[in-house]
C-alpha positions in Angstrom: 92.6 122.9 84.0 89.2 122.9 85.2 87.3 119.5 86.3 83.8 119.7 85.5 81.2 117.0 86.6 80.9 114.4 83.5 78.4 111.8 83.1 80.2 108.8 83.5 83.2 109.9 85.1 83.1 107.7 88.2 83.1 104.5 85.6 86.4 105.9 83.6 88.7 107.3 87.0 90.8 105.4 88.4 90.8 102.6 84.7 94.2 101.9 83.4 93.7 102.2 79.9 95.5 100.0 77.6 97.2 98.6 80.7 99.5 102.1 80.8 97.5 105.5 81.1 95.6 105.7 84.9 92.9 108.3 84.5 93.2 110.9 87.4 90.2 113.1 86.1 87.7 113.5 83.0 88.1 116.6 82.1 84.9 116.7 79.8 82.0 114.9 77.6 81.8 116.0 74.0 79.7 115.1 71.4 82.7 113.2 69.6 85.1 112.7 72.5 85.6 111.9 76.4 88.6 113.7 77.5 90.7 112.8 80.7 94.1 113.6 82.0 96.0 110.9 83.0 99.6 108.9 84.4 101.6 107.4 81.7 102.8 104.5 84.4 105.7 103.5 82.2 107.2 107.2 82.6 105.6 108.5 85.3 104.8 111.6 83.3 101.1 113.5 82.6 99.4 112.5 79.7 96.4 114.3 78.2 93.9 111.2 77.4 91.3 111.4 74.0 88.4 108.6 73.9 86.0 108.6 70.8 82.6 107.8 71.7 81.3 104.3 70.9 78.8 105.2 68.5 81.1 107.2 66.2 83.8 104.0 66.1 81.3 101.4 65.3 83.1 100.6 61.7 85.7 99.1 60.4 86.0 102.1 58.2 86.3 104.7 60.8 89.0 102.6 62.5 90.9 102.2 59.8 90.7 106.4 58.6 91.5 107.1 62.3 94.7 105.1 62.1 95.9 106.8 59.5 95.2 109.9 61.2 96.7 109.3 63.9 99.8 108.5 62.3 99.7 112.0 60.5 99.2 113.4 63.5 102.1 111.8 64.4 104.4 112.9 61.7 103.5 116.1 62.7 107.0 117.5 65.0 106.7 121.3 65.8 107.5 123.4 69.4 103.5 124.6 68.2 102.2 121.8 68.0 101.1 119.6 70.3 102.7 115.7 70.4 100.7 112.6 69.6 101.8 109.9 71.8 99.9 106.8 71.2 96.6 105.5 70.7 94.8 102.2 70.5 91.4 100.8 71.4 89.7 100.2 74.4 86.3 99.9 76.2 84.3 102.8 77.2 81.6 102.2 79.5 81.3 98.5 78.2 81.2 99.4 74.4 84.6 99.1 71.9 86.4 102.8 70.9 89.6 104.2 69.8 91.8 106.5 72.0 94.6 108.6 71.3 97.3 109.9 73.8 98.9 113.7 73.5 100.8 115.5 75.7 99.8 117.3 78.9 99.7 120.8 78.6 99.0 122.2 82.3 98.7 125.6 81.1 94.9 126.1 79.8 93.2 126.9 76.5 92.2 130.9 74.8 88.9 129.3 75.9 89.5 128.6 79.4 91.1 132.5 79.2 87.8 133.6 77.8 85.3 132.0 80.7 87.3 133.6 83.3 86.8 136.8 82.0 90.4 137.8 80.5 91.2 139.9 77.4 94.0 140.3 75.6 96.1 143.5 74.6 96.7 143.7 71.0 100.9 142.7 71.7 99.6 139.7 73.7 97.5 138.4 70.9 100.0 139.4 68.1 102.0 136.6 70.1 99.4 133.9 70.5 99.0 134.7 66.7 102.4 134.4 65.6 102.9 131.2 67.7 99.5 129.7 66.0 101.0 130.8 62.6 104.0 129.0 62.9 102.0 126.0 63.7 99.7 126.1 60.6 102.9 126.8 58.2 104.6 123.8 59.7 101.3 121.6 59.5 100.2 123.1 56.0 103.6 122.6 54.5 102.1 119.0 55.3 99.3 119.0 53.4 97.4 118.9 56.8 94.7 121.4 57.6 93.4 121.6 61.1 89.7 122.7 59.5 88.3 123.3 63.1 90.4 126.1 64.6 88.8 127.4 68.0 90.0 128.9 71.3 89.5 125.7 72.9 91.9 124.3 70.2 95.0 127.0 71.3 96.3 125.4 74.3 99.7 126.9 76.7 101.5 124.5 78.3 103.0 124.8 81.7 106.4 127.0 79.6 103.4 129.4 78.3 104.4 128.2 74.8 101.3 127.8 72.9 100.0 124.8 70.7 97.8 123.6 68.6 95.6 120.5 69.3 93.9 118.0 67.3 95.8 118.2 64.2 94.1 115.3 61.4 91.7 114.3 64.6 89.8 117.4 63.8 89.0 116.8 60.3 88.3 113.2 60.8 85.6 113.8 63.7 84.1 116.7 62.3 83.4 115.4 59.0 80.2 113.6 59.8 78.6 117.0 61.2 79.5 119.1 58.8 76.9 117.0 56.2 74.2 118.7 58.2 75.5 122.1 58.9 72.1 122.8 60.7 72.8 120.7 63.0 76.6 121.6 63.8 77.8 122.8 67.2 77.4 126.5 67.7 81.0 126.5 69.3 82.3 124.9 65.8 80.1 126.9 63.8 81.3 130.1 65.1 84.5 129.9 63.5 83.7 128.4 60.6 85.1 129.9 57.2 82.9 131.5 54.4 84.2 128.7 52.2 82.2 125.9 54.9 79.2 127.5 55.9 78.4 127.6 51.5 79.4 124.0 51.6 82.4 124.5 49.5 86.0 123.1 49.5 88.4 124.3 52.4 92.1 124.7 52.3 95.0 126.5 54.6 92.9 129.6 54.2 90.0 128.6 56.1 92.6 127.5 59.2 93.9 131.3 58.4 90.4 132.6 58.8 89.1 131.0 62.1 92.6 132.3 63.6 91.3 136.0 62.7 88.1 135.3 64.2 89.9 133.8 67.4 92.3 136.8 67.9 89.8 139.0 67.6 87.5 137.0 70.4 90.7 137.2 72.3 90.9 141.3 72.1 87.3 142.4 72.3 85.5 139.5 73.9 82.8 139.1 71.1 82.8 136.5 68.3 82.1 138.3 64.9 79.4 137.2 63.1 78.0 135.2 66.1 74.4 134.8 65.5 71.3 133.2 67.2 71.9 130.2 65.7 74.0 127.7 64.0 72.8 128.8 60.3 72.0 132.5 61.3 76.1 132.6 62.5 77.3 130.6 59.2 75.3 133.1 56.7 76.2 136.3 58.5 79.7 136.0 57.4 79.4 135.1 53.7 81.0 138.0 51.9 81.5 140.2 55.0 84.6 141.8 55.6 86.1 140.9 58.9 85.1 143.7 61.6 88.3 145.3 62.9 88.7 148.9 64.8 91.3 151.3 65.7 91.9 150.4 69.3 93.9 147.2 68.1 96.6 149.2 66.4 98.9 147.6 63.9 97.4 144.4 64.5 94.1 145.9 62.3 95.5 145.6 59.3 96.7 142.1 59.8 93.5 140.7 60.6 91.2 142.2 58.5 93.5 140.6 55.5 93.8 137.0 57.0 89.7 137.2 57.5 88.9 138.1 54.4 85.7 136.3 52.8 87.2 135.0 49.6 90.2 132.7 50.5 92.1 133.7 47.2 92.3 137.3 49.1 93.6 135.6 52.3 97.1 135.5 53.4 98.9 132.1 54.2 100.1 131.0 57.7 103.1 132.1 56.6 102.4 135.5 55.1 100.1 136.0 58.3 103.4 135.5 60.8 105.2 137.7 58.9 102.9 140.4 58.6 102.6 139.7 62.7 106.1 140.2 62.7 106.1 143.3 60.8 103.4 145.0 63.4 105.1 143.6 66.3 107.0 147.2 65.8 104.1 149.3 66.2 102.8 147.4 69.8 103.9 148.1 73.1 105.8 145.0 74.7 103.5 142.4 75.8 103.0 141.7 79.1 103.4 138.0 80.0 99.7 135.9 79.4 98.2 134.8 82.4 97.9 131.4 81.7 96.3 129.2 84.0 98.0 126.4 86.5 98.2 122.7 86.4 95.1 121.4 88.0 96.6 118.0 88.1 100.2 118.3 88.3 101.5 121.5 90.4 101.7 125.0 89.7 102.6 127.0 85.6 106.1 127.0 85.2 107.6 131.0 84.9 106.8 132.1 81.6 110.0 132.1 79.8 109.1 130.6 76.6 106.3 134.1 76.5 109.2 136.7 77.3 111.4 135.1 74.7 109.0 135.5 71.8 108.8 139.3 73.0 112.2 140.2 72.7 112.0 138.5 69.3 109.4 140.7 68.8 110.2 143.9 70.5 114.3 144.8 70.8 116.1 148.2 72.0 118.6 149.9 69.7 122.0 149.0 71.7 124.0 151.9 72.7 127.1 152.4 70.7 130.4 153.9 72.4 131.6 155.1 68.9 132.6 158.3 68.2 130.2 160.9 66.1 133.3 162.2 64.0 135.8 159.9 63.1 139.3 160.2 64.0 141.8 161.7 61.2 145.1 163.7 60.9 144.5 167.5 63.0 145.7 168.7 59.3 142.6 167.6 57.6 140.4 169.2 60.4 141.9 172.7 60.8 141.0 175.1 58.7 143.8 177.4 56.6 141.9 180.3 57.6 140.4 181.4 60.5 136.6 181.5 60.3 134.6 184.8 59.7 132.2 185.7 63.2 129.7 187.2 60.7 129.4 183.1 59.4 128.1 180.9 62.1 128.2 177.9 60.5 132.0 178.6 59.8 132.4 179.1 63.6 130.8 175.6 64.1 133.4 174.3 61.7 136.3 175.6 62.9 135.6 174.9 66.5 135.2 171.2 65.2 138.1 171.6 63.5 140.4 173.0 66.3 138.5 170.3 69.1 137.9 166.8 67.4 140.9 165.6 68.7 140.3 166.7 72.1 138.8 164.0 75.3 136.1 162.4 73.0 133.3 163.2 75.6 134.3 166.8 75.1 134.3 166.7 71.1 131.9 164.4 70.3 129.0 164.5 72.7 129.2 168.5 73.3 130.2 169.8 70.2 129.1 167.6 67.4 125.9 166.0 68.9 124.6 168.5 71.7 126.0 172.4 70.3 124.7 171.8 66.6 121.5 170.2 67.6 119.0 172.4 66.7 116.1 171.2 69.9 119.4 170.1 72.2 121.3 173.1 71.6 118.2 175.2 72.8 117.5 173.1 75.9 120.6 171.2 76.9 124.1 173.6 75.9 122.8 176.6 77.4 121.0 174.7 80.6 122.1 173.9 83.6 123.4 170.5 82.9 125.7 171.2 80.3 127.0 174.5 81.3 127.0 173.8 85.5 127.1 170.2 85.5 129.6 169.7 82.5 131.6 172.0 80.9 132.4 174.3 83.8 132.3 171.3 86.4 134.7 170.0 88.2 135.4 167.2 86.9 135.4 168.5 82.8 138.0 171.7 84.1 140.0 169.0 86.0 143.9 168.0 84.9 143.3 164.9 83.5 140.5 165.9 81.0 141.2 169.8 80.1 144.9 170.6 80.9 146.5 167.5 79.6 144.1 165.7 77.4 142.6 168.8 75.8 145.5 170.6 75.9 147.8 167.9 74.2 145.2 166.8 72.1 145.1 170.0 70.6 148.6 171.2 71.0 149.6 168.2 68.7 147.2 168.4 66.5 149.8 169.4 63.2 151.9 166.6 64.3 150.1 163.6 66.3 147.7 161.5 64.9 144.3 161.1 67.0 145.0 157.4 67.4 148.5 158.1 68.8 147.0 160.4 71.4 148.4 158.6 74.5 146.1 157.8 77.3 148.8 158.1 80.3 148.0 161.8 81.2 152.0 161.6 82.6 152.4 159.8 78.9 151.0 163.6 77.8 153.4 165.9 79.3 155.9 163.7 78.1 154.9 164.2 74.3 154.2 167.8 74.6 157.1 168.8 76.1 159.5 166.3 73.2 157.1 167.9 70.5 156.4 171.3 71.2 158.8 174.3 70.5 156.8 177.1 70.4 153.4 177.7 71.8 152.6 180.5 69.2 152.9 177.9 66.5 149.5 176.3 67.6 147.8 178.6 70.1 145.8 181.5 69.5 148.5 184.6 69.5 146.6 186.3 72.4 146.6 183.2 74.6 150.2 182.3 73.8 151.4 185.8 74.0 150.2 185.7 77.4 151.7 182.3 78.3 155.6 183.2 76.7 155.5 186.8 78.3 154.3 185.5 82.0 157.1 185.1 84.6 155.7 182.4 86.1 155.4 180.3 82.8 158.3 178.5 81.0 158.6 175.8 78.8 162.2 174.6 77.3 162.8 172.3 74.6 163.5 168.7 74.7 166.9 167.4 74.0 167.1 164.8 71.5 167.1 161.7 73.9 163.9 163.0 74.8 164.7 163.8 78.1 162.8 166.3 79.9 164.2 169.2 81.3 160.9 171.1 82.5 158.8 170.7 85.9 155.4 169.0 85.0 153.6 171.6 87.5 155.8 174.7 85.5 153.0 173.6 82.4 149.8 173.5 83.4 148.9 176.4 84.2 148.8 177.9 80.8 147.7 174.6 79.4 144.2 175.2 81.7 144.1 178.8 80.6 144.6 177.6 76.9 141.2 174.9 77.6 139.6 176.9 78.9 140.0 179.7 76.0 138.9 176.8 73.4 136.4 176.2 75.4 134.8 179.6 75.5 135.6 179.6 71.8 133.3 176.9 71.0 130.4 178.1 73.3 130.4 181.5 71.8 130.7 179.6 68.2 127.7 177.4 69.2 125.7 180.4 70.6 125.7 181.9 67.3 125.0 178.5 65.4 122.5 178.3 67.6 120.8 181.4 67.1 121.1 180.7 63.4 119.5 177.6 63.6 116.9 178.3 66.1 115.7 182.2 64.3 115.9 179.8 60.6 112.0 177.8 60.3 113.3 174.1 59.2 111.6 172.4 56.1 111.0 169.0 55.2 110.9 167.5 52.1 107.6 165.3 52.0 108.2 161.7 51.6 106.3 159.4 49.4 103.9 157.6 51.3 101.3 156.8 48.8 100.1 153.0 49.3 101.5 152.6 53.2 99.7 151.8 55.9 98.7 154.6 57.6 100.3 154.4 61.2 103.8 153.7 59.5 103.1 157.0 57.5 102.4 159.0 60.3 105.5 157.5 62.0 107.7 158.1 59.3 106.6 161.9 59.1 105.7 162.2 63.3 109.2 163.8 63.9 109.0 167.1 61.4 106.7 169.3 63.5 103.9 169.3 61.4 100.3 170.1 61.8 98.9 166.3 60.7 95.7 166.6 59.1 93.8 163.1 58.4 91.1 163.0 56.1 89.6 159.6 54.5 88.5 159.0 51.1 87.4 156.4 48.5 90.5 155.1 46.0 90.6 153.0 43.4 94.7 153.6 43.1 95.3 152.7 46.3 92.2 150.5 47.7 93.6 148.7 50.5 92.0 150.3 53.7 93.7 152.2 56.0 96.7 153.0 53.6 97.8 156.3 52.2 95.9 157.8 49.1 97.8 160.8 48.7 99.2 163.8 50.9 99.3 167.2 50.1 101.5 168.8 50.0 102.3 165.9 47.4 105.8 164.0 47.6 109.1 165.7 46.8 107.8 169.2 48.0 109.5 170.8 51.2 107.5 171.9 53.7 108.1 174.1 56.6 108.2 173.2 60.7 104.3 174.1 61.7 102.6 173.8 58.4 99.2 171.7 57.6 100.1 168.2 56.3 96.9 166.3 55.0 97.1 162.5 54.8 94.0 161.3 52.7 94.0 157.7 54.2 91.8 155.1 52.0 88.6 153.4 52.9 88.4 151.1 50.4 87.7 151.2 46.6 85.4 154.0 45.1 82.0 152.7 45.6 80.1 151.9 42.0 76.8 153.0 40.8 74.7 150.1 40.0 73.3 151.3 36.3 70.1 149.9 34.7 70.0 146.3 33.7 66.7 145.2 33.2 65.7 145.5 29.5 69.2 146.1 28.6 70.9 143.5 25.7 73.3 140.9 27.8 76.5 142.0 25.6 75.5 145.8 27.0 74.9 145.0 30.1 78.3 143.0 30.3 80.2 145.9 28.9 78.5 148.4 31.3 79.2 146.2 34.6 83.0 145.6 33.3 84.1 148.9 33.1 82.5 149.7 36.8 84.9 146.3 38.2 81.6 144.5 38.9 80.8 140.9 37.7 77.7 139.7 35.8 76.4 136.2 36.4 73.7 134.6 34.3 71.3 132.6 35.6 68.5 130.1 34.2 67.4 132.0 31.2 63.5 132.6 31.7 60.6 133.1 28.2 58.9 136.6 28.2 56.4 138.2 26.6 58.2 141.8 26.8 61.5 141.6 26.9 63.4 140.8 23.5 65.3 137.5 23.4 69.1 138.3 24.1 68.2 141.3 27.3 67.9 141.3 30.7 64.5 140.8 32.5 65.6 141.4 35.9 68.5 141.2 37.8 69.7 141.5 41.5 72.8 142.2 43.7 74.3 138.3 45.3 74.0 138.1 48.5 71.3 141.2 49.0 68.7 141.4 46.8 67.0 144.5 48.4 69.2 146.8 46.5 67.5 148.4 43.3 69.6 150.8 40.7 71.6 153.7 41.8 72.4 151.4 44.8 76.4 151.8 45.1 78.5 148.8 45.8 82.3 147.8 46.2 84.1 146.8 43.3 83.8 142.7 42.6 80.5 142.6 43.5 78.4 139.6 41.3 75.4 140.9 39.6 73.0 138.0 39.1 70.8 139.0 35.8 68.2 136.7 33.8 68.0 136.9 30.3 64.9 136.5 28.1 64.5 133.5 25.7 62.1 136.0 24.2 58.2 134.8 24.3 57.4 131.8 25.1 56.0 129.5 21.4 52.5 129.0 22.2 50.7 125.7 20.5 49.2 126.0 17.6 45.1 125.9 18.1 42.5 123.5 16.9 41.0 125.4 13.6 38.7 122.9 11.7 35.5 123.7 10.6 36.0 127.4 11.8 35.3 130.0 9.3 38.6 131.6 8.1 36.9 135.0 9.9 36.6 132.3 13.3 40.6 131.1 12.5 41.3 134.7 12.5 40.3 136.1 15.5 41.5 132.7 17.2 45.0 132.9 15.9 45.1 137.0 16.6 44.6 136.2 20.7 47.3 133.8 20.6 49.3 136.3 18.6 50.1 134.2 15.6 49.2 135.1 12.1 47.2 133.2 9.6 47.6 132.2 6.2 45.2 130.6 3.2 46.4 128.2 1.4 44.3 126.2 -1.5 41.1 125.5 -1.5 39.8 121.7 -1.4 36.7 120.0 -1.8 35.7 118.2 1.8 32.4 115.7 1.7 32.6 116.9 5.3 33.2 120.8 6.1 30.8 122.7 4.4 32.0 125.3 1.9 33.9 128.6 3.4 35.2 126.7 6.4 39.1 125.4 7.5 39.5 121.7 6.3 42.9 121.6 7.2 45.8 123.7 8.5 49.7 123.8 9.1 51.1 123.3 11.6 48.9 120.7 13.0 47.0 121.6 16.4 49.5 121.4 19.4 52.2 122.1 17.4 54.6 125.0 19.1 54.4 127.9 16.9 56.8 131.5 18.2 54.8 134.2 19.0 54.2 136.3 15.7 54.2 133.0 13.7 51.8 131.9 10.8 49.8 129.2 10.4 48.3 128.3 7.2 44.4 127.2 6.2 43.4 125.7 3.8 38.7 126.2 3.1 36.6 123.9 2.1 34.9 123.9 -1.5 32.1 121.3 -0.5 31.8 118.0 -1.7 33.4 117.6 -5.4 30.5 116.7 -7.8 30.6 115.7 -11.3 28.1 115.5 -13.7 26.9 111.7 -15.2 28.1 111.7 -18.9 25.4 110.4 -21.3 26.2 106.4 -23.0 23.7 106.2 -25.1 25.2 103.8 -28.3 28.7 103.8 -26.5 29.9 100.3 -26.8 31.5 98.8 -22.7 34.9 99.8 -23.4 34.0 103.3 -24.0 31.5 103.2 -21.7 34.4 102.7 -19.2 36.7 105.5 -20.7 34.0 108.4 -20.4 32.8 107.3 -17.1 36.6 107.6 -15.7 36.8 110.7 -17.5 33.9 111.4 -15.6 35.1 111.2 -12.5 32.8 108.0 -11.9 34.1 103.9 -11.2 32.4 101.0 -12.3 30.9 98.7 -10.0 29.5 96.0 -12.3 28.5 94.6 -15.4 25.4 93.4 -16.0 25.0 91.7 -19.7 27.8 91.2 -22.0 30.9 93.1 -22.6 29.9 92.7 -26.4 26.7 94.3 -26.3 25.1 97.3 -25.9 24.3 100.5 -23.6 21.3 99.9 -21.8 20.8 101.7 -18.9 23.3 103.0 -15.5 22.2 103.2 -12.1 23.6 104.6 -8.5 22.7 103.0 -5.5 20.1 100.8 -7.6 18.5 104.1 -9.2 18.6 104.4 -12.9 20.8 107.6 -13.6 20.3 110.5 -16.3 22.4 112.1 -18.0 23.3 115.6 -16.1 22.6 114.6 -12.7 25.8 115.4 -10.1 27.0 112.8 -8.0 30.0 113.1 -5.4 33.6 112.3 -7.6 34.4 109.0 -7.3 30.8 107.3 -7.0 30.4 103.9 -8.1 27.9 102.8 -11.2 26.2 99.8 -12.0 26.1 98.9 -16.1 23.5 97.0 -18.0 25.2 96.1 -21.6 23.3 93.5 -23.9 
């Protein structure tokens, strides 16, 4: 591993920490951490050494929450995972921290990959992924997310087998940054989740998503997303679809579904492995990582642990030795009548029939799977190798194989049983000569006429003790001759298959492919000889990308060798139309936006003085604003509309002592509405203007509301009565009736009317005063 320069470093090598772990070499400084490798003196054995900084273990609090990480961490027992040793506390550079031990891993990070330049093939990162995924199952399973998943975090030991680091440690020192996300570390914030850069809750998805990002890194070089800075980098990938291409084959697919921006969409680690798995088909075999050496402790060990998760991944179809055509009774095989020459097919059967029990090499691997393949027969039956090299070779003509295998095979083929053949080609002559009576009972008449009626040809029978009585040289001969003559047989037979088959255009029926992913599609359908047409379209049926739409021809339908076969391969959902919103009532808008598979979020309802309470105002696409109507968007996309209150109520305006022409034209710019009520006298308002009104002033009145006046009559005056002769008591009476109070008496109560005044004057009959006014009385 590499040993950078590190403040402090010459204080912290050559410590024994907690009296067990001597430091050989700080490996780096972090914000959080120191990180050294070290001697374990009570084993002998490399340790990797983790100090917290000072200043994040100042609390009890922290202490205590990184204990109980640690022993999480801990609990955690996986090949994937790195091992937490120990921990404890000591002192770094003078101030108390906490430390924690985890194995050495001599084999580098992805990171340390990355800064010397080196890629990945899509097979080698398909393994780094399925290794990291078997590490997140085991650790989710847990209920323990890593929630800071980065290159430098995928670390190869010395056996090449990867792990993952800081298990629990991660959460608990990245917690603190994370409450300022504007000041997080680029490196962190570069594989942050969608879910963490909007501050929301993470779970196993998010460790699923920074994997994506990481495996990607490892293929192209480039970080997606990666911006200018920390907050540029954590917007860009908010509802962004993970960036993958063509060149990393089957692995594509796989990504882009683990780094999708909603986590609900995401697969699990578990899902993710076996989707790896499932692609692992579809990638060449990896080559071996080159991982990096021990700095501190000797050279990478061979990568076995690497070449043993690619044959997992990546296997060859054994060989088999058994037969094509299984072995039954000659009976079942030969056919009653001989086959017609004008019916090639029947040739083909017949010379089956009359060879399967022959030398299996002969019957099987000429006859059934070389002569009635249709590209073989062509290339390899009438070439050189079969023809010159094996059927007219040496060794195919020779005894063992032609005269007494072939020849016995076939000779007892109405009375011996393929499994009773015997292998001992003495064994052979032995059975043919206790079983045979008559050639002409099994051979073709010409070729057995020719062996009875030749002189130097004789075969007797065998007595019943099974003795024989005949040379073994005095057979062969015609035994060779007969071989051969099958032989010839089943070439000419085959020829005319094989003009058959290769005159005859071959047709296909089209398989269903709809919804598969298109390079096991054009797998499936790669051997037929057709013309593969690929076209790409939008598809609401089948809206994964890269999976089949439809084919035509469509499924079920036979198509010929040569022919056009057109694989629509999806891009995604149909795009939608964004319709009109603003103006638009909410429940229409809603409908509208349902049946396109888009989503409508209110927001804060707003007052307007155009648009109806109940209907949209104005309304714009989450996450990119810029777009206006007609803009087309994928399905699921959140339309953010706000709907009017209707107009804002407006307060009611001051109207006293205005003339009700004045109230009118000040209640018309404010869009309200007035009303008279009753008249009423006012000692006040002059006549003909507002004494009072409702609502009051200030009061909130909707727009189009009325607001009543009421106008003054003037002061209410009465008339004095006249009390000449009235006695005080009825004095009293008409004055009330008057409208008028009396002040005081002046006199007796017994006597008589003398005189009134106001206000010390002496009051007439007739003369007005305001209702109410107060009189003076003289009665003697």
């Amino acid at each position: 591993m590499p040993k950078p320069t590190t403040a402090g470093a010459d204080r912290l090598v050559g410590r024994r920490i907690a009296g067990r772990y001597g430091v050989e070499n700080v490996v780096s400084s972090g914000a959080n951490t120191v990180i050294a490798e070290a001697i374990d003196v009570s084993t002998d054995e490399p340790v990797t050494l983790k100090i917290v900084r000072p200043e994040r273990a100042l609390n009890a609090v922290f202490r205590d929450e990184f204990g109980r990480q640690v022993d999480i961490a801990r609990s955690l027992s996986h090949p994937n995972i790195a091992r937490v040793l120990d921990s404890g506390e000591v002192d770094l550079y003078g101030e108390p921290t906490v430390f924690w031990v985890v194995e050495y891993l001599g084999g580098g990070s992805l990171r340390d990959l990355f800064d010397r330049g080196r890629l990945l093939e899509p097979s080698q990162a398909l393994v780094v992924g399925l290794e990291a995924c078997r590490a997140l199952d085991a650790a989710h399973s847990r209920g323990v997310i890593h929630t800071e998943l980065t290159p430098s975090k995928l670390v190869f030991g010395a056996d090449a087998r990867l792990r993952i680091v800081d298990f629990a440690m991660a959460a608990l020192l990245g917690a603190e940054p994370w409450e300022e996300p504007a000041t997080l570390a680029t490196h962190v914030a570069r594989y942050a989740s969608p879910e963490q850069a909007l501050r929301l809750d993470v779970d196993e998805k998010t460790d699923v998503y920074a994997l994506s990002l990481c495996l990607i890194e490892a293929m192209t070089g480039a970080v997606p997303f990666a911006g200018d800075s920390t907050v540029s980098t954590l917007s860009a990938r908010v509802g962004k679809l993970m960036p993958v291409t063509a060149d990393m084959g089957s692995l594509a697919a796989v990504l882009e579904r683990g780094g999708r921006p909603e986590g609900e969409d995401r697969w699990t680690a578990g899902e993710y492995g076996t989707a790896l798995v499932r692609a692992a088909g579809q990638l060449p075999r990896p080559e071996p990582i080159p991982i990096m050496a021990s700095s501190l402790f000797g050279a990478s060990m061979i990568q076995r642990q690497f070449d043993r998760d690619a044959d997992e991944l990546v296997t060859d179809e054994p060989l088999t030795d058994e037969p094509l055509i299984d072995d039954v009774v000659a009976d079942d095989l030969i056919p009653d009548e001989p086959a017609s020459l004008d019916d090639p097919s029947a040739i083909a059967d017949t010379v089956l029939a009359d060879t399967e029990l022959a030398d299996p090499v002969l019957a099987d691997t000429v006859l059934a799977d070389t002569v009635l393949a249709d590209t073989v027969l062509a290339d390899t039956v009438l070439a050189d190798t079969v023809l010159a090299d094996t059927v007219l070779a040496d060794t195919v003509l020779a005894d063992t194989v032609l005269a007494d295998t072939v020849l016995a095979d076939t000779v007892l083929a109405d009375a011996v049983l393929a499994d009773d053949v015997p292998s001992d080609p003495a064994r052979v002559d032995t059975v043919l000569a206790e079983t045979v009576t008559d050639p002409t009972e099994v051979m073709p008449a010409a070729v057995a006429s020719a062996a009875v009626s030749s002189p130097t040809t004789r075969m007797d029978v065998a007595d019943p003790s099974g003795t024989i009585y005949d040379d073994e040289r005095s057979r062969r001969p015609w035994g060779r001759y007969l071989a051969i003559g099958l032989l010839i047989v089943a070439l000419l037979a085959a020829l005319g298959v094989a003009g058959f088959l290769l005159l005859r255009t071959k047709s296909y029926e089209v398989p269903d492919l709809v919804g598969v992913d298109q390079a096991v599609a054009l797998n499936e359908v790669s051997g037929n000889d057709w013309v593969i047409e690929t076209n790409r379209e939008r598809s609401d049926v089948v809206d994964e990308i890269d999976h089949v739409v439809r084919t035509i021809p469509a499924a079920g339908e036979m198509l010929d060798e040569g022919a056009t076969f057109v694989v629509y391969v999806s891009d995604g959902p149909e795009l939608r139309t964004i319709p009109e919103l603003a103006g638009v009532a909410l429940a229409d808008a809603q409908a509208s936006l349902t049946d396109l598979r888009l989503v409508l979020v209110e927001v804060a309802p707003e007052y307007s003085e155009d648009v109806p309470a109940g209907s949209i105002i104005r309304w714009q696409v989450q996450g990119n604003p810029s777009l206006v109507t007609g803009a087309q968007v994928l399905p699921d996309t959140v339309i953010e509309v706000t709907v009017s209150l209707g107009a804002q109520p407006r307060p009611a305006p001051e109207l006293t002592n205005q003339t009700v022409d004045e109230a009118t034209a000040t209640l018309a710019g404010l869009q309200l509405v007035i009303a008279r009520g009753d008249d009423e006298f006012s000692d006040t308002i002059e006549v003909g203007r507002v004494v009072a009104q409702d609502p009051a002033p200030t009061t909130p009145v909707e727009r189009g509301g009325t607001v009543t006046v009421r106008v003054s009559k003037g002061p209410d005056l009465v008339a004095f009565p006249d009390l000449s002769g009235q006695t005080y008591p009825q004095a009293q009476e008409t004055l009330s009736g008057a409208g008028y109070v009396v002040n005081s008496l002046l006199g007796t109560s017994a006597g008589t009317f003398v005189s009134a005044s106001i206000n010390g004057d002496d009051v007439a009959p007739g003369a007005t005063f305001p209702r109410g006014t107060g009189v003076d009385l003289i009665f003697l």
